[in-house]
C-alpha positions in Angstrom: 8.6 10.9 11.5 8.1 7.9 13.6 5.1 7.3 15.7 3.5 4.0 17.5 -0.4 5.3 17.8 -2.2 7.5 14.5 -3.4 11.1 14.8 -6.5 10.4 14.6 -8.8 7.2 15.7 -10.1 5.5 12.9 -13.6 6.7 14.1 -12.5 10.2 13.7 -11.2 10.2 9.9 -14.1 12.5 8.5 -16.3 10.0 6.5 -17.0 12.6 4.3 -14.0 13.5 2.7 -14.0 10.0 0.9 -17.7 9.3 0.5 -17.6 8.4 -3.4 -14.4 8.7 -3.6 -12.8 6.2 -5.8 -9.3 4.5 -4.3 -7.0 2.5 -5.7 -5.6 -0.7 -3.4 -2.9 -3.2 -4.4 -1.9 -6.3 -2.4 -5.4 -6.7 -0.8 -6.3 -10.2 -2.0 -5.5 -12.6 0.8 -7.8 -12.9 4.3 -5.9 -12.5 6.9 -3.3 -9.9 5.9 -3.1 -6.3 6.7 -5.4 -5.1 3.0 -8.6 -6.6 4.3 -8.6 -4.0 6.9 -7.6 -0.9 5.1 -10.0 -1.8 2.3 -13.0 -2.1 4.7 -11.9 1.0 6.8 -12.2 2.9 3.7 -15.7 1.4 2.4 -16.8 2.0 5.8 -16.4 5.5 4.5 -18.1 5.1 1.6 -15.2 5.0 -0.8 -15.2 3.2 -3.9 -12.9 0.7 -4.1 -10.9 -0.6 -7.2 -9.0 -3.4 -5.9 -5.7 -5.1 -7.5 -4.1 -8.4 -7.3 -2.2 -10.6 -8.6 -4.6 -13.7 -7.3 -7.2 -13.5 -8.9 -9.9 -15.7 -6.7 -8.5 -14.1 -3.7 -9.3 -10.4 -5.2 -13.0 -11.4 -6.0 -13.7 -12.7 -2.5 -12.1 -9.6 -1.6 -14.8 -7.4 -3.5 -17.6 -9.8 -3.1 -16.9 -9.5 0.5 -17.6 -5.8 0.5 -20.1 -5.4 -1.9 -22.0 -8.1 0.4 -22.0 -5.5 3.0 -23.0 -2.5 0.6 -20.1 -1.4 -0.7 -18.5 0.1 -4.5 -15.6 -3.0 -5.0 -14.6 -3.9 -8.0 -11.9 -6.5 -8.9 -8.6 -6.0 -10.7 -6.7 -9.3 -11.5 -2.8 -8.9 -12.6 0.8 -8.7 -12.1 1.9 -6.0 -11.2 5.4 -6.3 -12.6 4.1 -6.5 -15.9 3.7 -3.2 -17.4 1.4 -3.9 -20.2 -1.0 -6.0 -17.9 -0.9 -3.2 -15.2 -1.7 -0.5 -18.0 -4.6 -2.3 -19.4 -5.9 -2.8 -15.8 -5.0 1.3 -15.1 -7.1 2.0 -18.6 -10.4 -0.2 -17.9 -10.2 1.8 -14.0 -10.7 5.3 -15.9 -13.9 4.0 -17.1 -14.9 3.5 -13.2 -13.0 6.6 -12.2 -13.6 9.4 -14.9 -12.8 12.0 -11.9 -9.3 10.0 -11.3 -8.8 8.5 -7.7 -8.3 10.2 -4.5 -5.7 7.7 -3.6 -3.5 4.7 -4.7 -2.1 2.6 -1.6 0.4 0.2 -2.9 0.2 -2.3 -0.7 1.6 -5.1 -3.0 4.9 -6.7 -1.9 6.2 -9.5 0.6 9.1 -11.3 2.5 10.8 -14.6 2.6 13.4 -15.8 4.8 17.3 -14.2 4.4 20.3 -15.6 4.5 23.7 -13.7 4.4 24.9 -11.6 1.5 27.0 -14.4 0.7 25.1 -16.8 0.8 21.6 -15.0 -1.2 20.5 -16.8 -4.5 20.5 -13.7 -7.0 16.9 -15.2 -7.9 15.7 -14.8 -4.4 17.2 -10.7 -4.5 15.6 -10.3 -7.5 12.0 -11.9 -6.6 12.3 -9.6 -3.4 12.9 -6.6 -5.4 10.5 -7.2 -8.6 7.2 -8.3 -5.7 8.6 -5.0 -3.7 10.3 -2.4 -5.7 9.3 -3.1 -9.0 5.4 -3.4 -8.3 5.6 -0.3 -7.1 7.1 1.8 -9.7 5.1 0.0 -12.5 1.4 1.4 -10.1 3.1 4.4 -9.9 3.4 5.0 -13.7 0.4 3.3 -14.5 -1.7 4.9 -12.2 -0.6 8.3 -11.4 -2.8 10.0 -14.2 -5.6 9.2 -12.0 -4.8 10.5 -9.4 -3.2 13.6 -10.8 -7.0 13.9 -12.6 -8.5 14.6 -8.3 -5.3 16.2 -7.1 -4.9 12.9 -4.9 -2.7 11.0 -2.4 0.4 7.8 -2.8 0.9 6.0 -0.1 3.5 3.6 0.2 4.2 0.6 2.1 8.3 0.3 2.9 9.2 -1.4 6.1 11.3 -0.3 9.5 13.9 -2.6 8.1 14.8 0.4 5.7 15.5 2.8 8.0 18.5 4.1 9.0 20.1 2.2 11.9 17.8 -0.5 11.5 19.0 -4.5 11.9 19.3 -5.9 8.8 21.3 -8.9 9.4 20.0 -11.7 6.8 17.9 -9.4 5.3 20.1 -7.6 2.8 17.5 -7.7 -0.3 14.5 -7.2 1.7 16.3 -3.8 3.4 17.5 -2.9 0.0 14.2 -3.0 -2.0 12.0 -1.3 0.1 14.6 1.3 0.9 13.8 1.7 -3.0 10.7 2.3 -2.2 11.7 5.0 0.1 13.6 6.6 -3.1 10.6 6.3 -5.5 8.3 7.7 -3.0 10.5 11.2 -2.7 11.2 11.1 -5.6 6.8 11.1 -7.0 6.3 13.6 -3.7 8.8 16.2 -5.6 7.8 16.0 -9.2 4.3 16.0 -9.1 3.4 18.4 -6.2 2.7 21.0 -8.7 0.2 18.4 -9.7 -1.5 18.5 -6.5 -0.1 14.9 -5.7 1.2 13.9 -2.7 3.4 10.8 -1.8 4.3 9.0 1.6 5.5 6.0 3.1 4.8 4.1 5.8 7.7 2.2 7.5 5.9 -0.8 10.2 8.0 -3.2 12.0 6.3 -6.6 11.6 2.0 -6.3 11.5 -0.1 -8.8 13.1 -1.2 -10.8 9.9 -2.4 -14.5 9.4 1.1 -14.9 7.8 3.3 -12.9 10.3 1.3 -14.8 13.3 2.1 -18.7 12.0 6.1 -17.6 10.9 6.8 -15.6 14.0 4.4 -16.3 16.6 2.0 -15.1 19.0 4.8 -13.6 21.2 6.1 -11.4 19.1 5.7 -7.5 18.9 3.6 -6.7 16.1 1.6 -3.5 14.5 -2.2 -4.0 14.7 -3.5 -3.6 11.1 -6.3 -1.1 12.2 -3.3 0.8 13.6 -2.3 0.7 9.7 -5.3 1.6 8.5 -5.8 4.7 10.3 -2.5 5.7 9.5 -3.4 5.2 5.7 -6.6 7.3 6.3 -5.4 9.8 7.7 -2.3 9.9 5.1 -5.5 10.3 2.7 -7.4 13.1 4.3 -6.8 16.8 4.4 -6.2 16.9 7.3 -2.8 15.4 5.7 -2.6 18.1 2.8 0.6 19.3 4.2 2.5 16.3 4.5 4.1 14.9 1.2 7.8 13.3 1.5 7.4 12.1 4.2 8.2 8.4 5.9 6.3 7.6 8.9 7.5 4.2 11.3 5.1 2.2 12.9 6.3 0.3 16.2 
């Protein structure tokens, strides 16, 4: 699937289908990047949100921020490739969400500057692959028994630079772990559909984030984040319910 504009505004997302729903959202510390706006497009619905990161002061402004304007945050401090923090984190949620989640958006992950196969550090392939790859099987296993408890939805952040054809000059690691992601995503969308779980990716080309804008520049193409976020909404509405496998690029 590939697509520059979402289905559906992010005014038209029925509100009701996640009023007091509780949502799952990794990645979202920092200001500026593309989490702040999915997490407030989906308390502007009236979702609760459980929010997870890995910084811990940046998380709480996160939550603070929304519960300022009258939303459900709460704020989930770990790393997320360690399997024991993530699990304790996944078991203190259930007592938030005792109906499970209606969604989990991984949104943890990032990108540093390539260099040629020959010339990557193996620490820098594996840093790229445990912030990208490994994050997101560790949610995935930590979290899907709440979201198999509502029948709800994974969504998964991989990146245009995964897809077949795509450039990938310099960028062999970064390519190569979020393909992974690609992998892990079929892979939950098959075995647990006769859970009533569905799984999807979304593949953007660079998004227009504090980070993006200071490396890259003002003149570069980017993906607006509220473009993002009404992608991941409507990935999470069922209007959605029959797309599961599925890898949607952005730009």
């Amino acid at each position: 699937m590939t697509s520059t504009s979402p289905p559906l505004s992010s005014t038209e997302t029925p509100a009701a289908e996640l009023r007091d729903a509780s949502v799952i959202i990794t990645g979202v510390g920092r200001r500026g990047q593309v989490g702040e706006v999915v997490a407030a497009a989906f308390a502007e619905r009236g979702a609760r949100l459980l929010l997870v990161d890995r910084d811990g002061d940046a998380v709480k402004e996160r939550a603070s921020d929304l519960a300022n304007h009258g939303s459900s945050a709460h704020a989930f401090n770990c790393d997320l490739t360690n399997p024991t923090e993530v699990a304790a984190v996944a078991e203190n949620m259930s007592a938030h969400a005792p109906s499970g989640v209606a969604a989990v958006v991984h949104m943890a992950g990032g990108y540093v500057d390539g260099a040629p196969v020959a010339e990557t550090d193996p620490s820098s392939w594996h840093k790229l692959f445990a912030i990208n790859l490994t994050t997101a099987f560790i949610s995935t296993r930590a979290f899907l028994p709440l979201v198999r408890r509502a029948r709800g939805s994974m969504v998964y952040f991989a990146s245009a630079a995964s897809l077949p054809g795509a450039a990938v000059k310099n960028m062999a690691a970064y390519a190569a772990a979020k393909g992974g992601v690609i992998t892990l995503m079929r892979a939950v969308a098959a075995e647990e559909r006769s859970n009533g779980v569905r799984a999807n990716a979304l593949a953007p080309q660079a998004i227009r984030t504090e980070t993006n804008l200071t490396s890259m520049g003002k003149e570069h193409e980017y993906v607006e984040r509220e473009t993002v976020a009404a992608w991941v909404l409507w990935l999470c509405s069922r209007a959605a319910g029959p797309v599961s496998g599925q890898v949607i690029r952005l730009g």
